[in-house]
N, C-alpha and C positions, 0 to 999 in steps of 0.2 A: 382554517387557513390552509391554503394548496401548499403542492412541494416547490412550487415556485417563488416563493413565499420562503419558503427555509433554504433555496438554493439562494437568496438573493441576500440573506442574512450572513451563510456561512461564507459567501464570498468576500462581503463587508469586514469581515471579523480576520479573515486572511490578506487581507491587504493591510486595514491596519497594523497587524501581528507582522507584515513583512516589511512594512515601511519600518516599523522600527529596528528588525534585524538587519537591515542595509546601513541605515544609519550609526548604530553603535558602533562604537569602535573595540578595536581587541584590547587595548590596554585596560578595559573595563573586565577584562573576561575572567569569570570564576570559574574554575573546574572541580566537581566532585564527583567522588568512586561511591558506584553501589555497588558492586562487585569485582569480580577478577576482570572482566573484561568489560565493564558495563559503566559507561562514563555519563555525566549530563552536564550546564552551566548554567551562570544563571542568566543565560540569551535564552535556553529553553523555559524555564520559570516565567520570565516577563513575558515572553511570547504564549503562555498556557494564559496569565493572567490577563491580559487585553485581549486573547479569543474569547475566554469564559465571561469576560464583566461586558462584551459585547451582545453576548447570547442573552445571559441574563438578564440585562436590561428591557429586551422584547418579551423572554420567556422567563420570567422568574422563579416559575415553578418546575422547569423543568430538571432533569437530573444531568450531569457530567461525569464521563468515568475516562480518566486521560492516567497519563501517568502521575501525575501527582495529585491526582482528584480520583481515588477507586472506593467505587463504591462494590457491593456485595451485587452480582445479577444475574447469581446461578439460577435465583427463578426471578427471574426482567418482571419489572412492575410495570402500571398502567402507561405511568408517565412516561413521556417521550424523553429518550433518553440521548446526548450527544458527545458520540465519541473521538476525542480529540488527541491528535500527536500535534505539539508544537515544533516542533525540528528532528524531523526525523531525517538520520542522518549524521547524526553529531562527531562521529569519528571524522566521516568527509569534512562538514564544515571545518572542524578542528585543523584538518591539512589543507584546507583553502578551493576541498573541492567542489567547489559550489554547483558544479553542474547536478551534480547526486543528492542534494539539498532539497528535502520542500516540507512543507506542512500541511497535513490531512485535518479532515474537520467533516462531520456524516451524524447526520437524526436517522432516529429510529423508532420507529413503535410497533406494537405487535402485529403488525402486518409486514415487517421488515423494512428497509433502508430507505427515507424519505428523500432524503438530496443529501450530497456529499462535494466536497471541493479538495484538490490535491493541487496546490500554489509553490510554485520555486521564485521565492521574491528576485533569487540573483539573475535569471533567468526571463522574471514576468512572465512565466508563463500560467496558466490560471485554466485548469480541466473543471469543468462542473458537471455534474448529473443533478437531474429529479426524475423523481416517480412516472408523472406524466407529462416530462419535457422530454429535449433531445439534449444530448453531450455534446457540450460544447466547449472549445479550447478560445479564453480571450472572449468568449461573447460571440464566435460565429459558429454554427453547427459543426460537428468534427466527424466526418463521411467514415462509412465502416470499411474496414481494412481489409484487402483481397484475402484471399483465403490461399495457404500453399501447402501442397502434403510435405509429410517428414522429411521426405530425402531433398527437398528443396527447402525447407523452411529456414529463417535466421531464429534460431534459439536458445533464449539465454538459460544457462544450465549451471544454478548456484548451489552449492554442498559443504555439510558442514567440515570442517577437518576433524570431527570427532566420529565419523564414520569408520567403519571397517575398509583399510587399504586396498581391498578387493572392489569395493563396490565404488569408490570414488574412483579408482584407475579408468572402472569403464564409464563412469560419468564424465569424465574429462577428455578420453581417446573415440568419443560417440562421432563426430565429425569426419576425425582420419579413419574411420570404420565405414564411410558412407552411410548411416543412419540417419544421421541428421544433416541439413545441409550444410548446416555453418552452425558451434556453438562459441557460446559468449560467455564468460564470467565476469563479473564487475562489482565493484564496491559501492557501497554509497547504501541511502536511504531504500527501502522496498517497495515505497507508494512510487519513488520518482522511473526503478527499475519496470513497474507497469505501466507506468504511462506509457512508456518504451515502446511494451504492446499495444497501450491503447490508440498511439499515433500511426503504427504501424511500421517503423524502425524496425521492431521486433518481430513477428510471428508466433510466439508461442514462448512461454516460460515454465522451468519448471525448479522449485524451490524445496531440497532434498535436503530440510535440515534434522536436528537429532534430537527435536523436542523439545528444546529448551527455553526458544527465542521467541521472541512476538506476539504481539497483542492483538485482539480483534483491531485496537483504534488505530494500529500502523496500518489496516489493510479496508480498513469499511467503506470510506468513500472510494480508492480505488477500484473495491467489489463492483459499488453501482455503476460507476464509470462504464466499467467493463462488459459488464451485463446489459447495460443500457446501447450498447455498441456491436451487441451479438456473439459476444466470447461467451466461453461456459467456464466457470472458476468452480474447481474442486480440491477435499483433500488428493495423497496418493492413493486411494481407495476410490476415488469416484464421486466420494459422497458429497452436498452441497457443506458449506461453511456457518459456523452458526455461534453467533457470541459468548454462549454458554462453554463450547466448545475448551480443550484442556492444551492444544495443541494449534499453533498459528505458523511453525515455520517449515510446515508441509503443504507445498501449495502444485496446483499442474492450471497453466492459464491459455487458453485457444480458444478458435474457433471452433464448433461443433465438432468438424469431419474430423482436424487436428487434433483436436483434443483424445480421440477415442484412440487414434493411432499413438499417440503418446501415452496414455493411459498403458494400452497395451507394452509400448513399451517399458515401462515402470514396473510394470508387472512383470516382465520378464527379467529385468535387473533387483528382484529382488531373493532369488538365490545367491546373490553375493554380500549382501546385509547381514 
């Protein structure tokens, strides 16, 4: 089966999963803590539960590794494996900020990321990638994004607060420095923050957190997306992204040229780490 074939499934699967998040209402809404800052409900649950019983019913052999479905894939088996966030975002949705809202949905197999979908039901708005299609926002091809160097570009420049005071002061004062042309910080989901880039809003991202946060499934469809679009997604080191991988909330997102010049400058701000 082509990746047009699994882009047409994961789409399926994310509109269902969004029609129902539209529909529910809050008086329904269960909230539970896994951690000190780490919430889900049970809107994310049902929304995991009607992407996965969509998949499975075509692919029933395949594997699911989401947040509530992890499986072990420090060495990735044969089988095509599909990595799903159902609302990613949930602090946003929680304060009603639907715009920062969406849900990720991305197959995989050993030759890497087959098709992925990044959907904001409150929004309708629906990015899709495959292997060997084009990105497309809604069903019509989605044109690649001009390219601007550093001192011109809009970019968003997100950091954890558990960094050293040094190095977030200069992540945050990068603008009024004339380094960058404009920077952004914002709240919300991390798929919906790349679309940002992928529509071209944004220009470049760079996501400076402290190792703690993220999963490959909050970022894998966006990866294709992105990739599929001419941007190059790496950690702060350069290196490409890779599920195995121990560390998701270190991300640098551009175009080629952008990328290298931002790389660069990452490298430079990290005497203050």
């Amino acid at each position: 089966m082509d990746s047009e074939n699994y882009r047409l499934i994961a789409e399926q699967a994310a509109r269902i999963a969004g029609s129902f998040l539209r529909l529910m209402s809050f008086k329904d809404l269960q909230i539970f803590r896994k951690g000190e800052n780490d919430v889900y409900t049970n809107f994310d649950t049902e929304s995991e539960r009607l992407i996965k019983n969509h998949i499975l019913m075509y692919y029933p052999n395949h594997l699911i590794q989401s947040e509530e479905s992890q499986i072990n894939i420090q060495t990735l088996p044969e089988n095509i494996i599909w990595f799903i966030d159902p609302l990613d975002g949930t602090k946003a949705f929680l304060r009603g900020n639907f715009a920062f809202v969406s849900m990720s949905i991305a197959a995989w197999d050993q030759n890497g990321l087959i098709a992925g979908v990044v959907y904001n039901p409150f929004t309708d708005m629906l990015y899709s990638a495959a292997r060997e299609g084009s990105v497309r926002l809604n069903g019509s091809p989605l044109p690649r994004p001009r390219t601007y160097p550093l001192n011109k570009a809009r970019i968003l420049v997100d950091f954890s607060n558990r960094l050293k005071k040094t190095l977030k002061k200069e992540l945050a004062i990068a603008d009024l420095n004339g380094i960058i042309g404009r920077a952004y910080r914002l709240g919300g989901g991390i798929s919906q923050h790349l679309m940002l880039v992928a529509q071209g809003t944004l220009h470049g991202a760079i996501f400076w957190g402290a190792g703690s946060k993220g999963q490959f499934w909050d970022l894998a469809a966006a990866f294709l997306i992105l990739e599929g679009l001419g941007f190059k997604v790496s950690n702060l080191e350069g290196e490409s992204i890779h599920p195995t991988d121990e560390i998701f909330d270190q991300l640098i997102v551009a175009s080629p040229t952008l990328h290298e010049q931002m790389l660069q400058w990452v490298s430079n701000l990290k005497q203050f780490s």
